[in-house]
Each structure stands twice: as C-alpha cells, then as structure tokens.
C-alpha positions in Angstrom: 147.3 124.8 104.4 148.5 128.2 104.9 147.6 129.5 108.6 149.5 133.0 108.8 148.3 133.9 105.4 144.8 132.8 106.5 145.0 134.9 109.3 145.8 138.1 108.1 143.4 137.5 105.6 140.6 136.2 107.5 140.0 133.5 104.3 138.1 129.7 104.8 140.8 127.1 106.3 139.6 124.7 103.4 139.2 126.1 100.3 141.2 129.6 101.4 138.5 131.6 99.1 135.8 132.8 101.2 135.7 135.2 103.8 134.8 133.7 107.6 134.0 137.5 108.5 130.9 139.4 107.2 132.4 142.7 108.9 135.6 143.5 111.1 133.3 145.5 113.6 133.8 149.2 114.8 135.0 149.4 118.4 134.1 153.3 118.0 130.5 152.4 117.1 130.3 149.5 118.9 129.8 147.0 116.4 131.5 143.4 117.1 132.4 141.7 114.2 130.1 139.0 112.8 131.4 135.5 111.3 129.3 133.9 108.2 127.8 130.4 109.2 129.7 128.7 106.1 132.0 129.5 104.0 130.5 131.0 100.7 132.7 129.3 98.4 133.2 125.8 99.4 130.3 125.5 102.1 132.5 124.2 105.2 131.2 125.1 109.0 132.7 127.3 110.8 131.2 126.4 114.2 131.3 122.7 114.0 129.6 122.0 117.0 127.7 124.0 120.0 130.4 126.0 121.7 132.8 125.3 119.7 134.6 129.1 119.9 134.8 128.5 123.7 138.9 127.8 123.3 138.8 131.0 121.4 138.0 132.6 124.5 141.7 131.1 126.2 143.7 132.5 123.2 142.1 135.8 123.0 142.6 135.7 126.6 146.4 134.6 126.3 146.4 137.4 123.7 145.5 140.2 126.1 147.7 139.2 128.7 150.5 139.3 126.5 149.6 142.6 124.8 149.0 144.5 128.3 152.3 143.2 129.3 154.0 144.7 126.6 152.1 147.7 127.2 153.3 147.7 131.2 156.8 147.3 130.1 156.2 149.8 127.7 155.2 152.6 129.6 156.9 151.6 133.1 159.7 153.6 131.8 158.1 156.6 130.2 154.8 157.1 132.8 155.8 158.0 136.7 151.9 157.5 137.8 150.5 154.1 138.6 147.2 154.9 137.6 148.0 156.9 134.2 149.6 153.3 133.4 146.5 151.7 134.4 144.4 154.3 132.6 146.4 153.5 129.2 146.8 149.8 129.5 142.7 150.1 129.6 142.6 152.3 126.5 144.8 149.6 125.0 142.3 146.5 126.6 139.7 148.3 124.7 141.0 149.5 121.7 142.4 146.0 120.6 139.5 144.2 122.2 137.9 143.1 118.6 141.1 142.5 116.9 141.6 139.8 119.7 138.4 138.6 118.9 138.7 138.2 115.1 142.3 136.7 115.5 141.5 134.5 118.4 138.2 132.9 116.7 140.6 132.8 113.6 143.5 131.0 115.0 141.0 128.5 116.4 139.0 127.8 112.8 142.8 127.0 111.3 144.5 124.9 114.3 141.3 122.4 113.8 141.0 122.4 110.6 141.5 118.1 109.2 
C-alpha cells in the first residue's frame, strides 16, 4: 500500500488504478471538487458508511491551522500591519481551502484502508 504516492495522485487505496476524484474543483469558479462513489476499476466504496468523511473534517482542520501558522510566521517579519496579516492569511484560508479538502478526504480513504 503506497499512501504518499496515493495522495499526490488521488488513485483508489485498493487497487491504486482508479481515480477517487471526478474533478479537482475551481476555487475561482466556485466549483468543490466531487469524489466518485466507487472506484471505477476495482469497485471498492469510498464512503463506507454514513458520515464516514466526518474525521476528514479534523485533518483538513489540523491542516489549516498549520498552513496559517506558517503563513503568520511567514509574514510577521515582512508585514508591519496587523490587519494586512490578517487580510493575507485569509487569502491563503481561501485559496488553499479545496486542496485541504481533497488531501484531507484523501488521507482519510488511505489511513482506513484493511
């Protein structure tokens, strides 16, 4: 089981062939990206039960966090105004909001996979 290549990927956590995405979604034309039900190559279910993405939500939260972080640190020593750091760190927020989504429902699929 390969979970890194998976990820960068975005392949099936079984048969590491199909795609779990349909489309990576367009923050610019807000469209969110949209998973496949199964995978089209081997059939396996990505949601394997009701709410079973709801842990996605910690680790794309855990995600943010540690992206806006950086992002403070970042621009603590470059930015003077408080609120042109806030202003940026929300650019960022929203910018990488969909990647965290993708990744986070990603990393979840391949740390349950049996």
């Amino acid at each position: 089981m390969k979970i890194l290549p998976n990820l960068s990927t975005g392949k099936c956590p079984k048969c590491e062939k199909g795609d779990v995405f349909s489309s990576k979604g367009n923050i610019f034309l807000l469209q969110a990206p949209k998973m496949y039900d199964k995978c089209s190559s081997c059939g396996y279910t990505y949601e394997r039960e009701p709410g079973y993405f709801l842990g996605a939500f910690y680790v794309s939260y855990g995600m943010t966090v540690f992206e806006l972080l950086v992002t403070y640190i970042l621009l603590q020593s470059f930015v003077s105004n408080v609120w042109s750091i806030i202003a940026l760190m929300f650019m960022i927020l929203v910018l990488l909001s969909f990647f965290n989504f993708r990744v986070a429902r990603l990393m979840w699929i391949n740390l349950f996979h049996k």
